[in-house]
C-alpha positions as a LaTeX table, in Angstrom:
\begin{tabular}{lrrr}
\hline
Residue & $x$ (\AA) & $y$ (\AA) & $z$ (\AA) \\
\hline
Unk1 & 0.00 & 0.00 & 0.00 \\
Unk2 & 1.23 & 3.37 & $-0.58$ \\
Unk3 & 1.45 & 5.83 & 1.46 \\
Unk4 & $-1.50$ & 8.39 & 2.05 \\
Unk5 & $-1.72$ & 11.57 & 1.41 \\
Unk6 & $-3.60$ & 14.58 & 2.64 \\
Unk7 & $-5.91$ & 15.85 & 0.27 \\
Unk8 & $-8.67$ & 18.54 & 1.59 \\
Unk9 & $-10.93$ & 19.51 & $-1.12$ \\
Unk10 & $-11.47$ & 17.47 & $-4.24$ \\
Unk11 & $-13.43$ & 18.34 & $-7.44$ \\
Unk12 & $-15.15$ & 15.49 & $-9.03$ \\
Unk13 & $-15.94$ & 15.30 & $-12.60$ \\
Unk14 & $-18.38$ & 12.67 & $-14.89$ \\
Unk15 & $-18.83$ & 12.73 & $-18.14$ \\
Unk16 & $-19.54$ & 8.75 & $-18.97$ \\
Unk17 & $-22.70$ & 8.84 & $-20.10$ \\
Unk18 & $-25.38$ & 11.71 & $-21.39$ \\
Unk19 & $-25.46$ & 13.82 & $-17.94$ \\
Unk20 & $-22.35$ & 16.35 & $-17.07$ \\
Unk21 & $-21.84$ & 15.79 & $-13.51$ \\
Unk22 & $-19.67$ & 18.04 & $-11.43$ \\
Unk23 & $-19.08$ & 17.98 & $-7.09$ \\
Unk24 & $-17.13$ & 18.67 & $-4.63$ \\
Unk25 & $-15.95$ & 16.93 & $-1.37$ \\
Unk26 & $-14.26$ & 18.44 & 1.12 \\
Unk27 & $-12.66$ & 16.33 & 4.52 \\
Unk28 & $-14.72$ & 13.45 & 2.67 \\
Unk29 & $-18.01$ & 15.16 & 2.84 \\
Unk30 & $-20.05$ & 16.23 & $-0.28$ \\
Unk31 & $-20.54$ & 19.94 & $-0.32$ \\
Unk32 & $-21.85$ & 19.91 & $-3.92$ \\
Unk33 & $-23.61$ & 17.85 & $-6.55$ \\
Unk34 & $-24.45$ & 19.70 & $-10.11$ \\
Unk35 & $-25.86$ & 17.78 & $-12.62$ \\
Unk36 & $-27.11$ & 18.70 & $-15.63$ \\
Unk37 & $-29.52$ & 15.93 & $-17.60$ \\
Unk38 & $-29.64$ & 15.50 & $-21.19$ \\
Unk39 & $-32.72$ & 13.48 & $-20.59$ \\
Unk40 & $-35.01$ & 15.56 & $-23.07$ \\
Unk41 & $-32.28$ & 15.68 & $-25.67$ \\
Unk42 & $-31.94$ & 12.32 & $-26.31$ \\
Unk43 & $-35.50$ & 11.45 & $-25.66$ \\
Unk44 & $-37.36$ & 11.74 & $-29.59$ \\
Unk45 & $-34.52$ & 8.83 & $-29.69$ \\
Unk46 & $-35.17$ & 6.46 & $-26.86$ \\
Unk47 & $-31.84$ & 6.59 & $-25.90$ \\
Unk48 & $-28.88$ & 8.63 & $-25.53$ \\
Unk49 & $-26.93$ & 9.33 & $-29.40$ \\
Unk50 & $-23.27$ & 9.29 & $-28.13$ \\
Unk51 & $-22.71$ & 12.40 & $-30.41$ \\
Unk52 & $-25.65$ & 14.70 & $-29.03$ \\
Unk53 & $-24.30$ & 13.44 & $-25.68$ \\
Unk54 & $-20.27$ & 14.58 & $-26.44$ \\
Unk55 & $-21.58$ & 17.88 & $-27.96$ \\
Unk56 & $-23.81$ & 18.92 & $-25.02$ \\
Unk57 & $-20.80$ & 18.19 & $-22.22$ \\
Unk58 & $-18.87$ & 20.70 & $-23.81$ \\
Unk59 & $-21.63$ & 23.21 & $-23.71$ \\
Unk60 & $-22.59$ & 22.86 & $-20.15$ \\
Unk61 & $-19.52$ & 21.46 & $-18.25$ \\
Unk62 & $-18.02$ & 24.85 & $-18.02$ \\
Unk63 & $-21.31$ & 26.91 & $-16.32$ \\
Unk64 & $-22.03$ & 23.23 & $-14.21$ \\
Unk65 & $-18.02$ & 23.54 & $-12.39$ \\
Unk66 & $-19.02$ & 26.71 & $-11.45$ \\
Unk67 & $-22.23$ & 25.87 & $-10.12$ \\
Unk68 & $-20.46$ & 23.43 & $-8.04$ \\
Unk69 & $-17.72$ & 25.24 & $-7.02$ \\
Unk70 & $-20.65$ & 28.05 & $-5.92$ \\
Unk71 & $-22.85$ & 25.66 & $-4.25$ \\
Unk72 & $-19.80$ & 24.30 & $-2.25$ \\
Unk73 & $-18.57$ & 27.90 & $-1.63$ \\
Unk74 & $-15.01$ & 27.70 & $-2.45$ \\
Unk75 & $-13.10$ & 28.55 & $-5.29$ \\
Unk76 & $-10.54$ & 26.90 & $-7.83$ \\
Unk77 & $-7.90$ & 28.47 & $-5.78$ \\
Unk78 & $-8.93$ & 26.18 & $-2.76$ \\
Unk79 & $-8.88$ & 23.00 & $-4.68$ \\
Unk80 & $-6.27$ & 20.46 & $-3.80$ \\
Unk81 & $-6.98$ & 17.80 & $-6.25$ \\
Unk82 & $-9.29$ & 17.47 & $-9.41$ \\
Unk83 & $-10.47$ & 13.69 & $-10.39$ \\
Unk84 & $-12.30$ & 12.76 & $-13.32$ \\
Unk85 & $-13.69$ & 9.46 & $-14.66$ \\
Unk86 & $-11.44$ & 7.56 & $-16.91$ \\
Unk87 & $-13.98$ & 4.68 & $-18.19$ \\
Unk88 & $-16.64$ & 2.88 & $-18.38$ \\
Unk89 & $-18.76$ & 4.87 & $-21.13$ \\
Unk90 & $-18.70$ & 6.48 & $-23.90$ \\
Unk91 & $-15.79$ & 6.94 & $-25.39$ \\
Unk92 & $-16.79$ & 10.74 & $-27.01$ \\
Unk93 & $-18.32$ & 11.54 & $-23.29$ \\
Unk94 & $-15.71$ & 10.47 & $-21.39$ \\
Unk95 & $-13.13$ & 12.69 & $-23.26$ \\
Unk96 & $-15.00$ & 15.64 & $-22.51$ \\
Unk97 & $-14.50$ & 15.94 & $-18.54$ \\
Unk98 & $-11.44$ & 13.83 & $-18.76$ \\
Unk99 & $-9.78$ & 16.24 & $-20.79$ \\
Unk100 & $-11.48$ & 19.49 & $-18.94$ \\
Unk101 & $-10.56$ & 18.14 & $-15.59$ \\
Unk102 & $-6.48$ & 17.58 & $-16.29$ \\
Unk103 & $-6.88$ & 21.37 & $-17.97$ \\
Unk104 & $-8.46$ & 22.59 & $-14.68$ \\
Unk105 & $-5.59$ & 20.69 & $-12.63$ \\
Unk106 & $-2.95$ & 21.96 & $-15.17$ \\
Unk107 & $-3.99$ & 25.62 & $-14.86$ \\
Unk108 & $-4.60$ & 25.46 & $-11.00$ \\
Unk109 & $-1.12$ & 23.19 & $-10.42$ \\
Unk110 & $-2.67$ & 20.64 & $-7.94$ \\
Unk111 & $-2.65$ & 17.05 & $-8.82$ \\
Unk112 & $-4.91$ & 15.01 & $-11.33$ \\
Unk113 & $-6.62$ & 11.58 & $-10.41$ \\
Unk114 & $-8.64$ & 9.29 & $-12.76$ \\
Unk115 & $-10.39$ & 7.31 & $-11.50$ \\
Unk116 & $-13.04$ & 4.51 & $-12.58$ \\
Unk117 & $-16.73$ & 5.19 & $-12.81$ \\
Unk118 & $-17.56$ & 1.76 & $-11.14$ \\
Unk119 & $-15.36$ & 2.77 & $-8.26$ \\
Unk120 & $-17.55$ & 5.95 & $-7.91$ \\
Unk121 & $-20.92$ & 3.74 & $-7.10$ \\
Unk122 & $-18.95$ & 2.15 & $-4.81$ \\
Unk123 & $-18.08$ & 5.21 & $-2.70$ \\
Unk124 & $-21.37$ & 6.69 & $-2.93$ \\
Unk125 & $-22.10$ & 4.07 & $-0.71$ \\
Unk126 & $-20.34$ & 5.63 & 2.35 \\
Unk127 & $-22.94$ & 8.38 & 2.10 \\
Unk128 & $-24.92$ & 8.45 & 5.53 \\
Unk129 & $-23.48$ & 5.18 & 6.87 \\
Unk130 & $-20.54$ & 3.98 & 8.37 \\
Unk131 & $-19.27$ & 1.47 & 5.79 \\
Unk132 & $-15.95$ & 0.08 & 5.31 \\
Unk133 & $-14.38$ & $-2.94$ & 3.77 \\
Unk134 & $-14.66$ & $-5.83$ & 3.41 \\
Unk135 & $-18.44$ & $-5.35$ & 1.99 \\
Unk136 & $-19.94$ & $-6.66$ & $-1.13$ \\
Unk137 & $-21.07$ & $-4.29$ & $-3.77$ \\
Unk138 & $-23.66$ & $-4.36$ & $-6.43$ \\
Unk139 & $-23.90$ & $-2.11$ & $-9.11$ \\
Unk140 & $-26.93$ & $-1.61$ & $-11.09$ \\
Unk141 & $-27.43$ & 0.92 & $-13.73$ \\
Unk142 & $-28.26$ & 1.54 & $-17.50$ \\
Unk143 & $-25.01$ & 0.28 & $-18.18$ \\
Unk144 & $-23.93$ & $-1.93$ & $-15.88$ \\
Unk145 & $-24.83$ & $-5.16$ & $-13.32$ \\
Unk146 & $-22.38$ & $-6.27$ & $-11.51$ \\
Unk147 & $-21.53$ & $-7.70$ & $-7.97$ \\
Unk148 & $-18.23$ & $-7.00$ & $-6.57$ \\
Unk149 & $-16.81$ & $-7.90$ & $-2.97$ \\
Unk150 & $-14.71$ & $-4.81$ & $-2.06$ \\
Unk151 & $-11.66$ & $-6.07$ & 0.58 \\
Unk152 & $-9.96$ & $-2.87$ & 0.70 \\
Unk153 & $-10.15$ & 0.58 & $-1.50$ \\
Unk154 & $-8.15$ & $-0.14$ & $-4.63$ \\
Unk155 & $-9.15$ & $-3.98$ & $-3.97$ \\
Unk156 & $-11.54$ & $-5.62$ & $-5.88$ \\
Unk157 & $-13.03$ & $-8.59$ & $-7.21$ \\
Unk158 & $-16.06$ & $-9.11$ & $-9.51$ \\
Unk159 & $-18.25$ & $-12.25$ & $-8.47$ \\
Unk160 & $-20.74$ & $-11.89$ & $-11.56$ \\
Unk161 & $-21.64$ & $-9.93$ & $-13.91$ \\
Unk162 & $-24.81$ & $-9.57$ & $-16.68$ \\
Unk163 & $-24.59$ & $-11.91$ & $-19.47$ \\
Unk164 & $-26.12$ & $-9.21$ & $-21.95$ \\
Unk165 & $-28.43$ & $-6.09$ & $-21.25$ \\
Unk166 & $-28.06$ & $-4.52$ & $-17.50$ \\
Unk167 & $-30.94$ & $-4.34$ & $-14.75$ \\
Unk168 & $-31.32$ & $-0.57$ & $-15.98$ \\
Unk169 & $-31.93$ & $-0.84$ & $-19.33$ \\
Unk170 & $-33.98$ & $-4.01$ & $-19.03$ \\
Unk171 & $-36.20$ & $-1.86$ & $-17.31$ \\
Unk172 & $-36.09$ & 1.25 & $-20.39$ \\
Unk173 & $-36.63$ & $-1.24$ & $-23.05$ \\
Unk174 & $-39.48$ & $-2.87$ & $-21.64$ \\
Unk175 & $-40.91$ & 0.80 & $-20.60$ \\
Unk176 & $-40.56$ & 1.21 & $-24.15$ \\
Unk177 & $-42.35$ & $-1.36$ & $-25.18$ \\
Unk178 & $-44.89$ & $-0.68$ & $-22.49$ \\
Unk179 & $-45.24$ & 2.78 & $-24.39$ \\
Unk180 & $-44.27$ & 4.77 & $-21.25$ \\
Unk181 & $-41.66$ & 7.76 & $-21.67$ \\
Unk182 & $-37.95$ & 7.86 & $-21.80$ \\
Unk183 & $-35.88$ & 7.18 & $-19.32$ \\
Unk184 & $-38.70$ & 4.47 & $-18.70$ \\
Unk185 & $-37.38$ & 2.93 & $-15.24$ \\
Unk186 & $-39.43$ & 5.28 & $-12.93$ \\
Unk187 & $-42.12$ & 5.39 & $-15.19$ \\
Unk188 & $-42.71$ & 1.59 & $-15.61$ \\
Unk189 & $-41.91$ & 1.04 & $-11.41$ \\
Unk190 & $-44.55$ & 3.83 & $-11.02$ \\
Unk191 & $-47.02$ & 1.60 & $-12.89$ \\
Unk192 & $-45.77$ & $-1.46$ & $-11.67$ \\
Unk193 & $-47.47$ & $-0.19$ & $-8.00$ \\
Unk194 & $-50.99$ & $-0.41$ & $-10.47$ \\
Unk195 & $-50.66$ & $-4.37$ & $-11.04$ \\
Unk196 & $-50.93$ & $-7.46$ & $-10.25$ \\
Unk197 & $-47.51$ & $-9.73$ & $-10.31$ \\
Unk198 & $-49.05$ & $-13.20$ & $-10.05$ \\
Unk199 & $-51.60$ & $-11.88$ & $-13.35$ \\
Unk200 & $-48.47$ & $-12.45$ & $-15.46$ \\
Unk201 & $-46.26$ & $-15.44$ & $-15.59$ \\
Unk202 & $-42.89$ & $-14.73$ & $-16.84$ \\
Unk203 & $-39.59$ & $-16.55$ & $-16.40$ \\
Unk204 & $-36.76$ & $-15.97$ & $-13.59$ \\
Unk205 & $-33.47$ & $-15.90$ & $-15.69$ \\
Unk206 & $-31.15$ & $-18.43$ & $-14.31$ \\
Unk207 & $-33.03$ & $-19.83$ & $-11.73$ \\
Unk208 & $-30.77$ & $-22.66$ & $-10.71$ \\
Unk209 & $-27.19$ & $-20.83$ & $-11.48$ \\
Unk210 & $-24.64$ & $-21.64$ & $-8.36$ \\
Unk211 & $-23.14$ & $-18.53$ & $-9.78$ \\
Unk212 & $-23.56$ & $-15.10$ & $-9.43$ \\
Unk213 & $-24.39$ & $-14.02$ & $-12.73$ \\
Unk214 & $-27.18$ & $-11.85$ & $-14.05$ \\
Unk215 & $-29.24$ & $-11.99$ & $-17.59$ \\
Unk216 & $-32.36$ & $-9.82$ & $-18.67$ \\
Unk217 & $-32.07$ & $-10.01$ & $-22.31$ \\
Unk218 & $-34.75$ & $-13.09$ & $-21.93$ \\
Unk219 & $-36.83$ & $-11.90$ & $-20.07$ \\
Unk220 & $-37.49$ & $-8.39$ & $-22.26$ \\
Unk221 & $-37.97$ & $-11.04$ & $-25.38$ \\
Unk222 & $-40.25$ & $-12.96$ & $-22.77$ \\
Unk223 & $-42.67$ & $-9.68$ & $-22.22$ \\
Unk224 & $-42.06$ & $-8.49$ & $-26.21$ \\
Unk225 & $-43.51$ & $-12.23$ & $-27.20$ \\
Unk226 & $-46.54$ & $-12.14$ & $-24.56$ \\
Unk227 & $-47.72$ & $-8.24$ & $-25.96$ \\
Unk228 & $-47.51$ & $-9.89$ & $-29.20$ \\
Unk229 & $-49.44$ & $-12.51$ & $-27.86$ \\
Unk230 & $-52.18$ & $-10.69$ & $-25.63$ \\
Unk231 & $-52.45$ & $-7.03$ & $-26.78$ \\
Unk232 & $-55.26$ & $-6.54$ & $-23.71$ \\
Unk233 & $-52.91$ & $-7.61$ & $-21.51$ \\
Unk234 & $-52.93$ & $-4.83$ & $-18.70$ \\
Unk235 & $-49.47$ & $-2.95$ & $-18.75$ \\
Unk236 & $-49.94$ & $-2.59$ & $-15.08$ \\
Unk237 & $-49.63$ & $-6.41$ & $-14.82$ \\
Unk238 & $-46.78$ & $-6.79$ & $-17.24$ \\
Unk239 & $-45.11$ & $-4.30$ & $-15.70$ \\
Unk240 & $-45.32$ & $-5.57$ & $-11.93$ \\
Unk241 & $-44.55$ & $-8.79$ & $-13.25$ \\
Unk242 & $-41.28$ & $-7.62$ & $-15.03$ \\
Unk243 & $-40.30$ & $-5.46$ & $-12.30$ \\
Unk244 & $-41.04$ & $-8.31$ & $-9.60$ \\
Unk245 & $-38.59$ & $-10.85$ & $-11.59$ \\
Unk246 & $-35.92$ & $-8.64$ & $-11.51$ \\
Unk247 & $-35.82$ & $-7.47$ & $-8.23$ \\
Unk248 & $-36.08$ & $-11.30$ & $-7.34$ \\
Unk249 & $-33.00$ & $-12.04$ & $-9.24$ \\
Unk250 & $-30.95$ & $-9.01$ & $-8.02$ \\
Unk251 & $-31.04$ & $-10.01$ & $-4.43$ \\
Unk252 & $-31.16$ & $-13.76$ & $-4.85$ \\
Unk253 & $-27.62$ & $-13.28$ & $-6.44$ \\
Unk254 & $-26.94$ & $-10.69$ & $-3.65$ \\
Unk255 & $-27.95$ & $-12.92$ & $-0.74$ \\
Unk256 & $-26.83$ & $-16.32$ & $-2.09$ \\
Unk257 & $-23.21$ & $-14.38$ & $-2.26$ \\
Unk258 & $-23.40$ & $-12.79$ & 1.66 \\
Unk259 & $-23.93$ & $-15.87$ & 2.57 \\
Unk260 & $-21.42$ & $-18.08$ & 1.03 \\
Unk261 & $-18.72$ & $-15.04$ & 1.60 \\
Unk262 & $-19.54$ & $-14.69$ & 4.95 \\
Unk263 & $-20.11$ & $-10.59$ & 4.30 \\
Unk264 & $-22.96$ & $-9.75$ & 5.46 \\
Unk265 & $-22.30$ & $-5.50$ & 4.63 \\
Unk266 & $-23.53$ & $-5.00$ & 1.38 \\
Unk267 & $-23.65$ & $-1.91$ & $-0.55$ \\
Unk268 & $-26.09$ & $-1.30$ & $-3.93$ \\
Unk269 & $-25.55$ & 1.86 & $-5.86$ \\
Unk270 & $-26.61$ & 2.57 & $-9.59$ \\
Unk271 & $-29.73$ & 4.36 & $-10.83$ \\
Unk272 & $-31.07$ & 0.80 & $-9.97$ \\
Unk273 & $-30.75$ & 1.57 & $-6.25$ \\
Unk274 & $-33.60$ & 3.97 & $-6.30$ \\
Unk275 & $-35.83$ & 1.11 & $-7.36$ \\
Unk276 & $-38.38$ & 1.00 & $-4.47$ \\
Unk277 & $-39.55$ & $-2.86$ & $-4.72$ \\
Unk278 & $-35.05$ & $-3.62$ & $-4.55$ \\
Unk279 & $-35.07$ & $-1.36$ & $-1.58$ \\
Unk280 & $-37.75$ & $-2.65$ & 0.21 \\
Unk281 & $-36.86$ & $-6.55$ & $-0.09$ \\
Unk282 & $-33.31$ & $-5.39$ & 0.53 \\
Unk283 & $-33.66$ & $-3.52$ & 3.98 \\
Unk284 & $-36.39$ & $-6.46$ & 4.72 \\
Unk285 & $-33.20$ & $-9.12$ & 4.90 \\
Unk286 & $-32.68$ & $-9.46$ & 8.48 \\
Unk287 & $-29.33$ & $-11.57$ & 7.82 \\
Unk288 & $-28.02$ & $-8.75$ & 5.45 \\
Unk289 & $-26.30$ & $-5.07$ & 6.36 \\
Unk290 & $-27.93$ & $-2.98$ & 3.48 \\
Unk291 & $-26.48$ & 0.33 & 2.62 \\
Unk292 & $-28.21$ & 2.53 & $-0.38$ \\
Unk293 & $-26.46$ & 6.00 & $-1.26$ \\
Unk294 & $-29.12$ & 8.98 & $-0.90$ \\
Unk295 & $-31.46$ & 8.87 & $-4.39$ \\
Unk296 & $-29.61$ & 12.29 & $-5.94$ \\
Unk297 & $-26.12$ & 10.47 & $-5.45$ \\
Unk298 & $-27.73$ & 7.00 & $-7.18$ \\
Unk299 & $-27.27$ & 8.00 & $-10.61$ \\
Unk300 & $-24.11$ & 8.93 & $-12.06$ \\
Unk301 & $-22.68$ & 12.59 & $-10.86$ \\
Unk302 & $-19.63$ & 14.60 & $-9.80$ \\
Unk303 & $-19.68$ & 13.60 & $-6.16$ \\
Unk304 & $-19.23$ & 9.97 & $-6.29$ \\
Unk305 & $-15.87$ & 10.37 & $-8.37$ \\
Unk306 & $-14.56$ & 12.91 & $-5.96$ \\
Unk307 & $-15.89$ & 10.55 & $-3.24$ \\
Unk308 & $-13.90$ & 7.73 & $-4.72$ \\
Unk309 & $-10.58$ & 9.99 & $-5.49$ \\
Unk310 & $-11.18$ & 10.89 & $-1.01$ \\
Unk311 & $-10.68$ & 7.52 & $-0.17$ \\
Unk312 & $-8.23$ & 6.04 & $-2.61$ \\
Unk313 & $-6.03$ & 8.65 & $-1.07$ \\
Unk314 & $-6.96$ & 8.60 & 2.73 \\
Unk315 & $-6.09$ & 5.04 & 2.65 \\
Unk316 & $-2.79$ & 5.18 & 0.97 \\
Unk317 & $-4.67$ & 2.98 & $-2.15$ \\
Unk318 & $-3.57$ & 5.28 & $-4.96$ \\
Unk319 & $-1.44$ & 8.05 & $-5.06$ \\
Unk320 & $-1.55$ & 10.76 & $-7.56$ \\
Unk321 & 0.94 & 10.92 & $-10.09$ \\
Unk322 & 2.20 & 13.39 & $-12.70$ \\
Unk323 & 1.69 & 10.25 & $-15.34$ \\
Unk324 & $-2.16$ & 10.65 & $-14.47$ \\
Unk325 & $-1.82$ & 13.56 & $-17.08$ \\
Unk326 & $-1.35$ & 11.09 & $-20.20$ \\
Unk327 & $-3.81$ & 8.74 & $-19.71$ \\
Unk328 & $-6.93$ & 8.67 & $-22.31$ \\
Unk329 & $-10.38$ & 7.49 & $-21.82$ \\
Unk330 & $-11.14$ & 3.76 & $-21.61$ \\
Unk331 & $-14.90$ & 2.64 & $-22.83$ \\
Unk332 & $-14.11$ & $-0.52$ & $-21.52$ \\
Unk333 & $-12.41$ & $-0.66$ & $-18.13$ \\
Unk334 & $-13.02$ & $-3.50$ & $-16.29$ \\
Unk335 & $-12.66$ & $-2.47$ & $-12.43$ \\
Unk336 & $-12.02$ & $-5.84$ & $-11.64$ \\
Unk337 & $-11.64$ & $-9.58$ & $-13.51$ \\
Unk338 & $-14.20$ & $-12.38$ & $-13.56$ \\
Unk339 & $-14.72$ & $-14.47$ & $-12.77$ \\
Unk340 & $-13.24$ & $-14.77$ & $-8.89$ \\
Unk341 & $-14.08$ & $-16.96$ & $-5.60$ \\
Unk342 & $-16.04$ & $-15.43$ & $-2.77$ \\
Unk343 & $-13.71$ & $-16.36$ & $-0.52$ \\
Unk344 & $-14.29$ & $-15.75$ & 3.62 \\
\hline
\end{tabular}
């Protein structure tokens, strides 16, 4: 382990994905959290067009630091360290704040941190609770579902992972389909509190895995082919039954792995996390320590990253490095490899 380093106030940038997020933590508290959404930009799609996405960061990422900075009342002068994410996402995105965030540390001549987006759920975690590894982690989002089991900062190891489409945009697709607005997840849990699950048979993706994998793909071809089927179908129905299966998966996975790990702290972060069904059978697991980050710091922002960029350095994980200036954006950065043993 290195050794740590005192770092005050950090500015946290993310760009990964179609909203510019920009915060600021200072002694390892979040004093801001700007984000701006692209949601009605990218909505005449149904999804987010990775060019429209790139193109808006660079209008907005400027006037959104300085909201930040503002909100948290300090200036760039009192900024110690800037940290941006490096990857997951999109590759266009991701340049945007990478590249704004190692100008920012360049002009202000304090030290530049990348840091992964995936790490960022994972410290928005610490939020309002006293966690601390060893604690699994799941992470479920529009882009990503994945368990991890998190042994120290900078220490990671990925259990499972989806197989195809994540938890989040399982959920979109069949809004979509369900003819409800984009982003669909609220929308479709909304009218999920309408239905009936039992009305609605459809199947629990890998039921009998000893694994601790994750697939939805089948299951949005499952409620495609049964609309097809039965066009009076109530929504309301499908779309407690849809929502019901994969909450039932998420924290089968998440329980079968506390339990043969022998962790029983487990953290869930991702837009996923603000699912009120997953929260409710979560908390309800008397053999389980459930931490969820508050709902504004559940989807992806500023704060997390800076978050993440506090505690690599507090605990000597990662130190910051003049090299950190040269590195370019990673789509695909794996935070950990898969698959690996639970362990005890």
């Amino acid at each position: 382990m290195l050794r740590s380093i005192t770092v005050k106030v950090i500015l946290g940038i993310d760009t990964s994905c179609d909203d510019t997020g920009v915060g600021v933590v200072i002694d390892g508290a979040v004093a801001s959290n700007v984000v701006a959404s692209q949601t009605e930009l990218h909505e005449p799609y149904g999804g987010v067009m990775p060019e429209v996405a790139s193109r808006e960061h660079l209008r907005v990422i400027q006037p959104v630091t300085e909201a930040a900075l503002e909100q948290a009342g300090v200036g760039m002068a009192d900024i110690d360290l800037v940290a941006a994410t490096r990857g997951p996402g999109l590759v266009g995105a991701l340049l945007v704040g990478l590249n704004y965030a190692k100008g920012l540390a360049l002009a202000r001549g304090v030290p530049f941190m990348s840091v992964n987006h995936l790490e960022g759920h994972i410290a928005s975690s610490l939020v309002g609770s006293d966690l601390q590894p060893p604690f699994l982690s799941l992470i479920a989002s529009g882009g990503h579902t994945s368990l991890f089991r998190v042994s120290a900062w900078g220490e990671y190891a990925e259990l499972g992972r989806t197989r195809d489409d994540a938890a989040g945009e399982a959920f979109d697709k069949v809004a979509r389909q369900l003819g409800l607005p984009y982003p669909g997840g609220a929308a479709l849990s909304e009218l999920a509190r309408e239905g009936d699950p039992a009305a609605v048979t459809l199947p629990q993706p890998l039921r009998n895995q000893t694994g601790y994998e994750f697939s939805f793909s089948g299951l949005k071809t499952a409620v495609a082919t049964l609309l097809a089927k039965q066009p009076d179908v109530s929504h309301a129905d499908v779309a407690a039954a849809f929502e019901q299966v994969v909450v039932n998966a998420l924290v089968d996975v998440v329980s079968r792995a506390a339990r043969d790990s022998g962790v029983s702290r487990v953290s869930v972060a991702g837009g996923v996390a603000a699912n009120r069904l997953l929260r409710e059978r979560l908390l309800a697991d008397t053999e389980l320590q459930v931490h969820f980050p508050p709902l504004e710091l559940s989807s992806d922002n500023g704060a997390m990253i800076a978050l993440a960029a506090h505690e690599l350095t507090v605990s000597g994980a990662r130190q910051p490095d003049a090299a950190e200036l040269a590195v370019d954006a990673l789509p695909y950065f794996p935070l950990a490899q898969q698959p690996a043993s639970v362990g005890r």
